[in-house]
N, C-alpha and C positions, 0 to 999 in steps of 0.2 A: 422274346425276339421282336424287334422293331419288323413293323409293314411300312414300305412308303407306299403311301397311295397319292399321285397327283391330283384326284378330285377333292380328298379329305382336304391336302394342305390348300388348295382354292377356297373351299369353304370354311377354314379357320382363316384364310386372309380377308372373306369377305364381313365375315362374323365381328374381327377386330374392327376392322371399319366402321360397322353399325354399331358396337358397343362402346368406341370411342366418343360417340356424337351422346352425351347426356339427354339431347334432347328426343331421342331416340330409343335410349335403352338406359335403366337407374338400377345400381346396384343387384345385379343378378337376373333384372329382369330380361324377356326376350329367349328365342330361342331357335336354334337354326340345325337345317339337317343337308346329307348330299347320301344319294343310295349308292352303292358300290359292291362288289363282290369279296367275297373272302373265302378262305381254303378250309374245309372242317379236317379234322383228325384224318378221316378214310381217304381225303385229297377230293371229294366234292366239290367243286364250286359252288358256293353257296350266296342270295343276293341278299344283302343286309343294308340294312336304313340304319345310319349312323347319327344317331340324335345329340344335343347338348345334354351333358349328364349334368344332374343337381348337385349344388357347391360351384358351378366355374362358372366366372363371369366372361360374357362375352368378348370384355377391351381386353383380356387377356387367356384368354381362353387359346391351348396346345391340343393337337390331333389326338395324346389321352385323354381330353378331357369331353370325348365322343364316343358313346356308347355303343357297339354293334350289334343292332338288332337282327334277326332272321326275319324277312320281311313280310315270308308268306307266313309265320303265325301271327304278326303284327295285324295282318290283315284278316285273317281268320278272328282274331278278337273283333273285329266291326262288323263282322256277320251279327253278332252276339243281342238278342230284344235289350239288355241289362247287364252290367256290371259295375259292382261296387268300386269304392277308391284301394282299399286296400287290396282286394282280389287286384286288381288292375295292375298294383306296383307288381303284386308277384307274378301276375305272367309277364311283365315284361323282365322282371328279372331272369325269368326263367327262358324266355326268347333271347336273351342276350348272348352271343358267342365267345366273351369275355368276364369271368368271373370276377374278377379282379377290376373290373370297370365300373364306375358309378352309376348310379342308378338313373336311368334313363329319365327325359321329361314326361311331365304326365300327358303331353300332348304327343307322344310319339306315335300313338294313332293316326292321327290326322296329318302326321309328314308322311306317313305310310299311304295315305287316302289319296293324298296328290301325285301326278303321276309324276312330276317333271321331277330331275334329278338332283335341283337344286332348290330348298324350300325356307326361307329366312322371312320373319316372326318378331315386330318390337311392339312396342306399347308407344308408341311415337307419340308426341304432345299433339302433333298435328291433326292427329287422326282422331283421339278421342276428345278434345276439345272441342272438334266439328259434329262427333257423334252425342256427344253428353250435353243436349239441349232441350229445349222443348218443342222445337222444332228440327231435331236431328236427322231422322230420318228421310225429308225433306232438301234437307240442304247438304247431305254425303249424295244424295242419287243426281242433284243436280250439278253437286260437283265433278263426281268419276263420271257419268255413265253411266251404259249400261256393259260396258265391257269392265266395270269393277262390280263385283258380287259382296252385298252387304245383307250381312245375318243379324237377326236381333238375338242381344245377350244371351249366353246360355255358360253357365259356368262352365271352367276348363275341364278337362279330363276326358273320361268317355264320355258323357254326356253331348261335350260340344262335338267329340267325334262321331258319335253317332247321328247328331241333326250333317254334320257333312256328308256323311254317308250315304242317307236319305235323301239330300238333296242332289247328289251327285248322278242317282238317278235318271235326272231329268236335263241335265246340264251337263255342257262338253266343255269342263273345264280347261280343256287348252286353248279356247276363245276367249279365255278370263286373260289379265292383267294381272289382277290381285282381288284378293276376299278383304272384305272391311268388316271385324265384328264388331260392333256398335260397343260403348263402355271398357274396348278392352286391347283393340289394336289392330296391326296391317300384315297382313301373307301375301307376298310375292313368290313366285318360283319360275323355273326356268331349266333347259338342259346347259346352260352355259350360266357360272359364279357368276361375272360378270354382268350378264346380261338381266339376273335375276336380283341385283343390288341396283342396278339402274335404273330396273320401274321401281325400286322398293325408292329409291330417293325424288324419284318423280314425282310417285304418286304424294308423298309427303309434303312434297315442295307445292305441289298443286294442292295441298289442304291447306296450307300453310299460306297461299298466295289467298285464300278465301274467308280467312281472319284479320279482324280487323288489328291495328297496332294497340298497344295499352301505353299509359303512361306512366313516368320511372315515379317510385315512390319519394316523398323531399325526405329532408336530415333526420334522422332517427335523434329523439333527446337526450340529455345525460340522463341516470337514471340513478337510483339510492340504491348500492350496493347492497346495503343492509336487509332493503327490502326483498332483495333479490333471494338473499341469503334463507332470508324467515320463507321467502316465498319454495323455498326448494326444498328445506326441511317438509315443510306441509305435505309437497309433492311425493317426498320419500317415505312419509309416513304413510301416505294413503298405497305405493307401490308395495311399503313392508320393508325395504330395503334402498341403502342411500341410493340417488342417486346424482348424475353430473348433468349441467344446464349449459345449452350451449345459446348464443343469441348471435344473431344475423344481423346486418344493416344493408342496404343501396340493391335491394331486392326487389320483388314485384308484390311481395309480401308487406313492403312498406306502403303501398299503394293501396294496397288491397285496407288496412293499418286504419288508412284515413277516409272509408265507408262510412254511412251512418246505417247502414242495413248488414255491418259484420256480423252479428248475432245471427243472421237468416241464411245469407249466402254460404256461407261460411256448416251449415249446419246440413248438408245436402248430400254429404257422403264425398268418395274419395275420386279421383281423375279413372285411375283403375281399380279393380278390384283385390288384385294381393299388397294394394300400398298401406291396406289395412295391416297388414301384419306389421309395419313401421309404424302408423303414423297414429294408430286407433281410426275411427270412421271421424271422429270428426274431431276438429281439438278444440280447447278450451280457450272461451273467449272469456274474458279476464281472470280475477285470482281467487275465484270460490271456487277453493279444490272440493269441499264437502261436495257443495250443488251437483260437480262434473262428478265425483264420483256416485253421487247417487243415482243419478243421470247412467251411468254407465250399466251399474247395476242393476237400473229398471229394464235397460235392453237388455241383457242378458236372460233376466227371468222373464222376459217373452215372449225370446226365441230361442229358449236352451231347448223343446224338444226338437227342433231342429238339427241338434246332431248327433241324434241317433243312436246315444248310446251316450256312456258314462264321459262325463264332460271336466276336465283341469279349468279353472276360472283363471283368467289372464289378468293379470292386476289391474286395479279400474282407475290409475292415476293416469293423467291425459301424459301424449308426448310429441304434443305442441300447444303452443300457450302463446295466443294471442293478448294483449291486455299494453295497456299504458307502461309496461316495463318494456316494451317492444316486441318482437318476434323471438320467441323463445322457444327450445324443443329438450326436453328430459330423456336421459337414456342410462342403463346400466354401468354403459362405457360409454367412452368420447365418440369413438366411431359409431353406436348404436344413435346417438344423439343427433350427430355431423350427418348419418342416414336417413334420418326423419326433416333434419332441414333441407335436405339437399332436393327430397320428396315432395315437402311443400311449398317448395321454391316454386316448381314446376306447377304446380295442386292451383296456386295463385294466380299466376299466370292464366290458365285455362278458365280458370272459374270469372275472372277479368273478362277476358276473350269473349268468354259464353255469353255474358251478361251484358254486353257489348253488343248482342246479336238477338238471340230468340228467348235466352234467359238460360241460367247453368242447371242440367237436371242432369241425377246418374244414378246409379246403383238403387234400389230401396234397403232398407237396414234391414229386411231379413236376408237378403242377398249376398249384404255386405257381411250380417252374419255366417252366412255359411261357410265364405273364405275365411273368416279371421276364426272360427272355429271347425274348421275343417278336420277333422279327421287326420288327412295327412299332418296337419301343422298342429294337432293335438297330440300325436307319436313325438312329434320334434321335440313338443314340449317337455314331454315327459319324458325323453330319452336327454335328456341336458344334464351334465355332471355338474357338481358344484362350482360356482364362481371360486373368482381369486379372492383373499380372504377379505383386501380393501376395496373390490371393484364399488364403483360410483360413487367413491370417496376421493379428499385433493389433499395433497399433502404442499407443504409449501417450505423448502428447505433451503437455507444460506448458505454461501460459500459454495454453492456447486458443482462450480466449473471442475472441481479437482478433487481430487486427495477425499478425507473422510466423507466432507459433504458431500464427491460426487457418488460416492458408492452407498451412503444413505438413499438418495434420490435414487439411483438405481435398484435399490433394493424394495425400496415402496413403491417404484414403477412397477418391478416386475411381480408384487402381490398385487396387481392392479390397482395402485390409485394411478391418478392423474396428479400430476406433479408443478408445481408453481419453482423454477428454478431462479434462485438470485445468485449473485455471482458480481463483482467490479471487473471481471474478467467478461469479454464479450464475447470468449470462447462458449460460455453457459445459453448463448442462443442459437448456437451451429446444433447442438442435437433437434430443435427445434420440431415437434410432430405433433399430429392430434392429442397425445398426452403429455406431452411435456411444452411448456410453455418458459421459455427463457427470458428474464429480466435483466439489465445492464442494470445495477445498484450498489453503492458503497455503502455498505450499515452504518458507517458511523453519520449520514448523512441521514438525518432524521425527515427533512419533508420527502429528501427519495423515498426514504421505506415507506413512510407512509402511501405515499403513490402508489409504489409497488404491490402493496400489499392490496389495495384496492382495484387496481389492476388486475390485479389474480383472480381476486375475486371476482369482477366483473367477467374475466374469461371463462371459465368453470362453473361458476354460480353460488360459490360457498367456500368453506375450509374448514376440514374437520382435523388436520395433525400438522405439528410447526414442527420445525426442528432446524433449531440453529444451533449451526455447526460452523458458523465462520468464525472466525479468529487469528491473530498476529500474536506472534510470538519476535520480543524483543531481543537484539544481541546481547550476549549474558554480558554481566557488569555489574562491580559489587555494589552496594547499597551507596556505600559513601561514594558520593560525586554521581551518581546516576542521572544519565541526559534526563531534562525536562519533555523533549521531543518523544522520543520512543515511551515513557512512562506515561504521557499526554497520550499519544498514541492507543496504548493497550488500554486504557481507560476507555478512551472515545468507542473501539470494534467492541470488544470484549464486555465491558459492561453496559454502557449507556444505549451503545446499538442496541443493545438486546433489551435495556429495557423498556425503549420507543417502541422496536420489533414485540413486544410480548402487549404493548399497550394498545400497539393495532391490530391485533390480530385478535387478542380478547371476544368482541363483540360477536365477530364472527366463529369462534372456538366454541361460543355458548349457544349456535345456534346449530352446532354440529348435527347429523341423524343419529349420530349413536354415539353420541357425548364427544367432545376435545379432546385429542392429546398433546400432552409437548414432552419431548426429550432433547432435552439439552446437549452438546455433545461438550462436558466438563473437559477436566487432566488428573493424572495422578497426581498435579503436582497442587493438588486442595489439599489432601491427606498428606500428603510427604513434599512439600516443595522443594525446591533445589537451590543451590548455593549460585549467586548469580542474576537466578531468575526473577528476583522479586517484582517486578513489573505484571508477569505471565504469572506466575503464582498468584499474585496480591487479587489482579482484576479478575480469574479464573474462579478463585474463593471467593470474591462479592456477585458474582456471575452464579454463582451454586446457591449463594443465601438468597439470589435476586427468584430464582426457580424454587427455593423453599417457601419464600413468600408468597408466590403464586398457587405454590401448593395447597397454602395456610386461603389465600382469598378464593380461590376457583372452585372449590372443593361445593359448595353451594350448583353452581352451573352444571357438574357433573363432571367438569374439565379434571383429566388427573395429569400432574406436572412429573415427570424423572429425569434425571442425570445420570448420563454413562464419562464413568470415568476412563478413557482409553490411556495406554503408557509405550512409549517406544513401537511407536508405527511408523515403520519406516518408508511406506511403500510411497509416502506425500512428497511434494514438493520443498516441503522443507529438510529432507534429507538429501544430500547428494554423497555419490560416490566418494566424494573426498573427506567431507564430514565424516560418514562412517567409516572410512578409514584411521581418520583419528584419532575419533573417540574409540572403536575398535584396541587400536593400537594405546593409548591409555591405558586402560586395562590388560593389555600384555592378552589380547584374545586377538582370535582371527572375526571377519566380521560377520562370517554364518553364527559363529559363539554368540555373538557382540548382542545378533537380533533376537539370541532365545535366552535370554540375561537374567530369566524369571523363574519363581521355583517351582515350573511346570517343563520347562525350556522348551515352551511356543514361543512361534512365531506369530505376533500378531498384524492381520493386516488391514484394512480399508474394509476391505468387503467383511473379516470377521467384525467390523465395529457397526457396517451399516446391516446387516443381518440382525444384530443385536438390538437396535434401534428399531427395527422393524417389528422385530419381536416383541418389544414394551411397546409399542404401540396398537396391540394384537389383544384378544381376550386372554391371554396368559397373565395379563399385568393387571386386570382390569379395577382387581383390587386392591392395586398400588400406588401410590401417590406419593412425592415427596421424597424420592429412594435415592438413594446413588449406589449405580451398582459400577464398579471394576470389569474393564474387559485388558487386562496387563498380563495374565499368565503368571499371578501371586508374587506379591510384592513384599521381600522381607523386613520392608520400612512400613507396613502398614500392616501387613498379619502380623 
């Protein structure tokens, strides 16, 4: 049963507000609450604190996505000398009047602690820029006042609710403004949304008015693809699993780029303290992944008893990568990638600001240790199902925009890779998203591919599986008198595209994480050509011996090459309604007959071919090379 509650939806309108503003709230962070009543089973009125649950991001964050606590055992938990992180989640699970509701914030205490009815919580750049200094606490008391209350760091959870607690004591927080916790962020509240979002953007605006400006970083360089490529491998090996590189330009990161003290600034921990969980504590300034991994791994064995119990190691490859290739950032996925830049965009900026002023200081690394192996986010870890089977893998497939090509790419999309789309069709750039990346290219157009294909790579960082699927099929016409045009034609797409495409793609293929693939997408019409065809037939069969070759030269690199011969797919662009009517009609069949014409009588289509495709390019093939397999539904010209 839906509740409208007028205060809830106020505080989901103020919430979107703050979680819209990046500079305010990143990817999940932030969190906001509004107390309110609610009805229990026996008709009680009951008064509950409605916190952001974990999983919803504020910009978009719905009145389910607000947890109902019972407020008086919220607050009976801060009586408490101690409590651990996991006791914690279960009573607040257990306070909740919503089973079925997510799991509350670990700060749900401390909305409970304030009285007012409105309590909204970012990590504002503004705020911890000013606070993360060497002279921070200095220059936050001379900025707010004394009607803003600033605490020295104390991790989240009960912890930090219990120094509120204690301090609340002595202090008539309705004389406050807002709480500044040093390294971490701003509390405003208030008994009116409204009113309690407009000191939250004041007080912001006035930290914000007491930083100095930085300046824009110059042009970022071209940079060696290739290198990029060797430089991701490296990265993926030291992670254990591929992964995708995403690079930034006209940032504040570019600025930060052209330091002579990057090495130092640069190595002093994060803006806040959960941006560890994206970003690592510090990232890697240039391209000695060993170095940063050992690096990683020396902090680790320093601080591992620090948490307390049996410890997951988080992979120690960085994921961000400062260095002469430019601002770079490593992630599983594109979005995990696109979420570490987006982090140290901001991370740059402040560390800029800081150093501009009294000098950048924050977190110490066992601090920063305790977040990044928390307990909490050590369950997360270990409660994670398996990836998709290509995740931080790029696959990069021709002919796109349509027909077989576009359901190949969709089919390695949806095992997670990240997708390099070509296509002469400029339809192939409207799906356009953080994993799929569309190029306007005509194969037979050899310095385009080439571009293109560099292009890709420079987007992604690498290319571990090709799959070219584009090809023209000429109007049938017998041998004798066959136009020069259309037989020019199927040569130019069909074979030479592909063998420029297979010559630039190469280098990159052998730099794969877990070796190259390529599947060709052939025709029946290699094994059994057809009367008519020989244009499509002829360049289809030098296009098959052109992928045996590679089979025969790659086989060294690890690269494994196959061909799927697909037959009578109808669902492409090259069939229309009318056609199959009368090739249908030819054969004296209806044209449901017409499509299952095979001695299985399937129907084959788009997606059974890119399925198939995806498949050889999976560990099922792994020790295949050099194949052609049939996806036709048995061919009595070829069995």
């Amino acid at each position: 049963m839906t509740f409208h509650d007028d205060a809830l939806d106020a505080c989901v309108r103020v919430s979107r507000t703050l979680g819209s503003d990046p500079s305010l709230v990143l990817h999940g962070g932030g969190n906001t609450s509004v107390k309110s009543t609610r009805t229990d089973v026996t008709g009680e009125s009951v008064e509950v604190v409605l916190t952001k649950g974990s999983g919803y991001d504020l910009a978009s964050i719905v009145p389910e996505g607000f947890t109902p606590l019972r407020k008086d055992r919220v607050l009976a938990l801060a009586e408490l000398e101690s409590l651990d992180d996991v006791s914690l989640v279960n009573e607040l699970k257990q306070a909740s009047m919503d089973a079925s509701a997510p799991s509350a914030s670990i700060e749900a205490i401390l909305h409970a602690l304030i009285p007012h009815r409105f309590v909204l919580h970012t990590h504002a750049d503004a705020i911890v820029t000013l606070t993360n200094q060497t002279d921070g606490e200095r220059l936050t008391a001379e900025t707010f006042g004394e009607d803003v209350w600033v605490l020295p760091y104390v991790k989240p959870g009960f912890a930090l609710a219990r120094q509120v607690a204690v301090a609340l004591a002595d202090v008539d927080v309705r004389s406050l403004r807002g709480i500044v916790l040093r390294n971490h962020g701003l509390f405003t509240f208030a008994d009116d949304a409204d009113a309690a979002l407009a000191t939250h953007l004041e007080l912001v605006h006035t930290a914000a008015a007491a930083l100095p400006q930085i300046p824009d970083g110059g042009p970022s360089p071209d940079i060696d693809p290739l290198a990029l490529a060797a430089l991701r491998k490296e990265i993926s090996e030291a992670a254990g699993a591929p992964m995708v590189l995403q690079r930034r330009t006209g940032t504040a990161v570019d600025a930060l780029l052209g330091r002579s003290d990057l090495d130092q600034i640069t190595q002093r921990g994060p803006l806040t303290p959960e941006h560890v969980i994206h970003t690592k504590r510090v990232p890697m300034v240039g391209t000695d992944v060993a170095a940063y991994v050992a690096g990683y791994q020396a902090y680790v064995d320093e601080h591992r008893g620090l948490a307390g119990g049996e410890l997951t190691p988080i992979d120690p490859a960085p994921r961000v990568i400062l260095s002469d290739l430019g601002f770079l950032t490593a992630g599983r996925t594109v979005k995990a990638a696109n979420v570490a830049a987006d982090i140290y965009e901001h991370t740059a900026a402040g560390i800029l600001r800081a150093e501009a002023m009294t000098g950048f200081r924050t977190l110490s690394a066992a601090e920063a240790f305790d977040i990044e192996y928390w307990v909490l986010e050590q369950r997360k870890l270990r409660a994670k199902g398996d990836p998709p089977p290509f995740a931080g893998e790029v696959a990069l497939v021709t002919g796109a925009a349509s027909g077989i090509g576009r359901a190949c790419a969709q089919a390695l999309r949806e095992a997670g890779a990240a997708v390099i789309a070509l296509d002469r069709d400029a339809a192939v750039t409207e799906a356009n998203a953080p994993d799929w990346y569309g190029i306007v290219c005509d194969v037979s157009d050899a310095d385009a591919v080439r571009a293109a294909v560099t292009e890709g790579v420079g987007h992604f960082g690498g290319l571990d599986i090709l799959v070219p699927a584009a090809g023209v099929f000429a109007a049938s016409h017998p041998i004798d008198g066959f136009p020069a045009g259309p037989w020019a034609t199927s040569l130019d797409v069909n074979v030479t595209g592909l063998l420029t495409l297979l010559g630039a793609a190469h280098p990159y293929l052998a730099l794969a994480p877990r070796q190259g693939r390529v599947v060709l997408v052939g025709s029946k019409n290699v094994p059994a050509p057809g009367q008519g065809a020989a244009a499509y037939s002829a360049s289809k069969a030098a296009a098959t011996q052109l992928a045996r070759v590679a089979a025969l030269e790659w086989a060294p690199d690890g690269i494994r090459v196959n061909t799927v011969n697909p037959d009578a797919v109808f669902d492409t662009a090259l069939w229309s309604p009318e056609l199959l009517e009368q090739r249908a009609a030819k054969y004296g069949m209806s044209v449901a007959d017409y499509k299952r014409r095979n001695l299985l009588g399937a129907e084959i289509t788009s997606a059974d071919v890119g399925e198939l495709v995806a498949a050889m390019c999976g560990p099922l093939f792994a020790a295949t090379t050099g194949a052609q397999v049939p996806i036709d539904g048995g061919s009595d010209r070829i069995v």
